[in-house]
N, C-alpha and C positions, 0 to 999 in steps of 0.2 A: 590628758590633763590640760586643763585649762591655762592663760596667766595668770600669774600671780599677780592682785594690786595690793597693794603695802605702804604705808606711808615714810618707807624709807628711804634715805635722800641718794642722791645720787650724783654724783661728781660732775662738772660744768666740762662738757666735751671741748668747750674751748680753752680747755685749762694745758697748759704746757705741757705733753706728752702723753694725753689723753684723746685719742681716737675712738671712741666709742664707750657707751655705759649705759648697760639697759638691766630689767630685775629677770629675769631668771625662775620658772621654767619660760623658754622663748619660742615661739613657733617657726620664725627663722631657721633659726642658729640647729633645731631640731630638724628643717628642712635640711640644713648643712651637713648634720649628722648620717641622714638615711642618703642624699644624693652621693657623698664618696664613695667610690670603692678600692679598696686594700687588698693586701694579699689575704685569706682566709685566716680566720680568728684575729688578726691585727687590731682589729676595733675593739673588738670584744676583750683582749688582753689589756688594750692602752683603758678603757672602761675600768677594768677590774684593778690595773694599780694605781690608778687616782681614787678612787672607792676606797679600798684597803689601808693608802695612805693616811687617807682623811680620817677613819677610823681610829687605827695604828696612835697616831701623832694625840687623837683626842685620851685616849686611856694610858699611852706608856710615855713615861717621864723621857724628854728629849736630850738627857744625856745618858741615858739607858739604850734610845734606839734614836741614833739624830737625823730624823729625816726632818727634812724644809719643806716637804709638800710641791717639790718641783720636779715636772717631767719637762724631758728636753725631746724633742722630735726633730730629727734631722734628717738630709736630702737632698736629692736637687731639685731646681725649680720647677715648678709646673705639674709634681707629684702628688697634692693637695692635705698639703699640712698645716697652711693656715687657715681651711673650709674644716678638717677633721680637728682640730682644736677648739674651732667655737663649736664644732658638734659637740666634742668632748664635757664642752663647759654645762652644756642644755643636758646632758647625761647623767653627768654628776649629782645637778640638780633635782633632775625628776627621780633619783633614785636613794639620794638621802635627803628625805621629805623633811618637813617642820620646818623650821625656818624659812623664810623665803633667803633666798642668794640675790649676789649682783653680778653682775660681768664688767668687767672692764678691761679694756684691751690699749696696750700702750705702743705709743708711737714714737721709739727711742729717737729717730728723727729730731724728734719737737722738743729735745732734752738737750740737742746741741747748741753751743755754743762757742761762736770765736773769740768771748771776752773774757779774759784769763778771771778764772773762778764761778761764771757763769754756769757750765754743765753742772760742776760740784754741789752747785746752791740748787739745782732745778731736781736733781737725781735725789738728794736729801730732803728737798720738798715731798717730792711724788712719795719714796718710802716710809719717810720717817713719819708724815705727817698726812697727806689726804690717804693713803692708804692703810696707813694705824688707825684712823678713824673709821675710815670703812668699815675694817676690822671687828674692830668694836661694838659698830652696832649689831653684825650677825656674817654670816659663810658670804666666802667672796670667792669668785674668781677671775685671777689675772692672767691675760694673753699677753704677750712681749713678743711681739713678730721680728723676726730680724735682729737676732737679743744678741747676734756678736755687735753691731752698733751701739751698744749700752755693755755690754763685757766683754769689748775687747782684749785682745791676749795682749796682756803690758808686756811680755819678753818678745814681743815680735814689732812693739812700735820703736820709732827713730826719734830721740830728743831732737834732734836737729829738725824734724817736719812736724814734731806730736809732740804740744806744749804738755808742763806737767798737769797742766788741767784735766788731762783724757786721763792718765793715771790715778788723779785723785778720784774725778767721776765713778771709775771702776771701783775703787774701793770705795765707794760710799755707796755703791750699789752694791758692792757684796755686804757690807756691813749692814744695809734696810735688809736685807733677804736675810740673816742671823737674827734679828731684832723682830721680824716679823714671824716666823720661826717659831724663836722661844715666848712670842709675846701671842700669839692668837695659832689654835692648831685649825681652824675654822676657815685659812688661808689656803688655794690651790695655785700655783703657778706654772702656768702651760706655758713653753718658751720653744722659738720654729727659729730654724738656720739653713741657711743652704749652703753654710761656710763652715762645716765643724773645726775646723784647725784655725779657726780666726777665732773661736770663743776661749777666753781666759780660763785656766784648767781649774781654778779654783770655783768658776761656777760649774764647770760640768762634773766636781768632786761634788756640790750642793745639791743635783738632781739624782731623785730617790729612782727615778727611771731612764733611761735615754732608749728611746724608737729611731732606728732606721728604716725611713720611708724608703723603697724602693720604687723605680720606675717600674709600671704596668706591666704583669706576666700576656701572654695569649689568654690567658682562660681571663685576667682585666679587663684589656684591651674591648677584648669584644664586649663585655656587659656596657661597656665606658658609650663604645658606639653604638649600641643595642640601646638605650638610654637617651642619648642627645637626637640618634634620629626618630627618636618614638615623641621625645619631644616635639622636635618640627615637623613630623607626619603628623600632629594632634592638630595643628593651625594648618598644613598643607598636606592635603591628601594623597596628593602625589608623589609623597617622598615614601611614600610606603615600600614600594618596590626595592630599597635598601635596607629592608627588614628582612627579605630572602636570606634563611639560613647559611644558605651557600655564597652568600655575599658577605654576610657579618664573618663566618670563618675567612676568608680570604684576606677581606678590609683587615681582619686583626693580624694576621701574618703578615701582612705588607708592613703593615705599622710597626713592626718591631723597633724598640728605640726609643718611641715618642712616648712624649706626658702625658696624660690627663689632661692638660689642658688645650694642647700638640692636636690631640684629639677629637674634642671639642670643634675647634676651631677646623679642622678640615673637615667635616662635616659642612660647616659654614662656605669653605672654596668650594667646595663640592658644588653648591647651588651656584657659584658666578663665575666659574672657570667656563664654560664651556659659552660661545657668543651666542649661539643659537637659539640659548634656555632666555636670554634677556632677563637674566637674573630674577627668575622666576622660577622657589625653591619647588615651586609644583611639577616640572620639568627636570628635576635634577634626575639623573639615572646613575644606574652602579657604576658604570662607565664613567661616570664623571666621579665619580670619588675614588674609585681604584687610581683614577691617572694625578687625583691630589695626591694621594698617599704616597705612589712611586717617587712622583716629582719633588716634594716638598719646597716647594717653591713658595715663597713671601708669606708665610707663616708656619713654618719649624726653623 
């Protein structure tokens, strides 16, 4: 499937706590989708309750079945849950056709504020109103990366350090997620934590799903590095030699522990560990990646 072009508008990235806004189907965001990998069926599951939802919220009255349209994916870092989220968003899209979607992905960050009522005004901005309007004009979906920064757990903050600004914030952000809810079912909200005990229980009572991302099994591992080096064997033909089956099983057993991105990234030492290669990844040998993996030395 192609992009979609559409003459609908799309929110000014530079706008307070907007990190991105692109229209939806994405060839990106669809690259993002197929490069993760998960434990088996995970995608295909997290897929099918955002689908269902969307469905679900559009035919049954939301005080009959009150779902908000929000999935929560939580984990620790480096497991790739905010890569499998804007997959998710490009998914949704190519799979409930007609309309065209937006994406939009927010950066609670840019919501904060030291000026006592500042966050409140910016949080009631973003829900009540640029994203009401989205809304309205046809299917959207919202990314909140890092969404205990924006739903904080009020019984865990200190008056004494945490003016009541962070408290009101929270609840005005739970209060746009009810309002957006009952006002548009046309709404998805994808929201990623690497803190679950830091998010306010009143948003993870609002998510119709919550996903536990796990770190990388063995049968992961190895696709993850099966993957990244096929990558840099495409531009360096010499890295091919750590395509050796008997090396990918090894490389993934050593790895046990590491992220996906843990992963990644030694692949990357692998080519400039050793002095001899002169960091020339055509050079790199299994030998040089087995002895990242053990060492974990300046990137895990």
């Amino acid at each position: 499937m192609t992009q979609v072009t559409t003459s609908r508008r799309l929110p000014d990235v530079a706008s307070p706590g907007i990190a991105d806004a692109r229209l939806l189907p994405d060839p990106d965001l669809a690259e993002s989708w197929a490069a993760i990998v998960l434990p088996d069926g995970m995608k295909g599951e997290m897929a099918r309750s955002a689908i269902a939802s969307t469905r679900l919220r559009s035919a049954v009255p939301f005080d009959e079945l009150p779902l908000h349209g929000v999935l929560l994916l939580s984990g620790p870092p480096g497991v790739g849950k905010t890569t499998v989220a804007r997959g998710l968003a490009d998914k949704v899209a190519r799979t409930l056709t007609g309309e065209p979607w937006v994406f939009v992905e927010i950066d609670p960050h840019g919501l904060a504020s030291s000026a006592l009522g500042r966050s409140q005004r910016a949080v009631e901005q973003l829900m009540g109103t640029q994203l009401d309007e989205l809304a309205q004009a046809g299917p959207l979906v919202v990314l909140i990366d890092e969404v205990e920064t924006l739903f904080t757990n009020r019984a865990a903050l200190s008056m004494e350090t945490n003016p009541i600004d962070v408290h009101r914030a929270v609840d005005a952000g739970l209060v746009g997620l009810d309002r957006l809810a009952r006002r548009h079912t046309n709404v998805l909200i994808i929201a990623t934590t690497n803190f679950a005990d830091a998010i306010d229980p009143a948003l993870s009572s609002r998510a119709d799903r919550v996903f536990t991302v796990p770190l990388p099994d063995a049968s992961a591992r190895r696709e993850i590095l099966e993957r990244t080096i096929a990558a840099v064997a495409a531009a360096f033909p010499g890295a091919e030699s750590l395509l050796a089956p008997e090396v990918l099983d090894t490389a993934a057993e050593v790895a046990e522990g590491l992220d996906g991105r843990q992963l990644r990234k030694a692949v990357a030492a692998a080519c400039s560990v050793r002095p001899g290669a002169q960091g020339d990844p055509d050079r790199v040998t299994p030998a040089d990646l087995l002895d990242v993996l053990r060492s974990r030395g300046g990137w895990a």
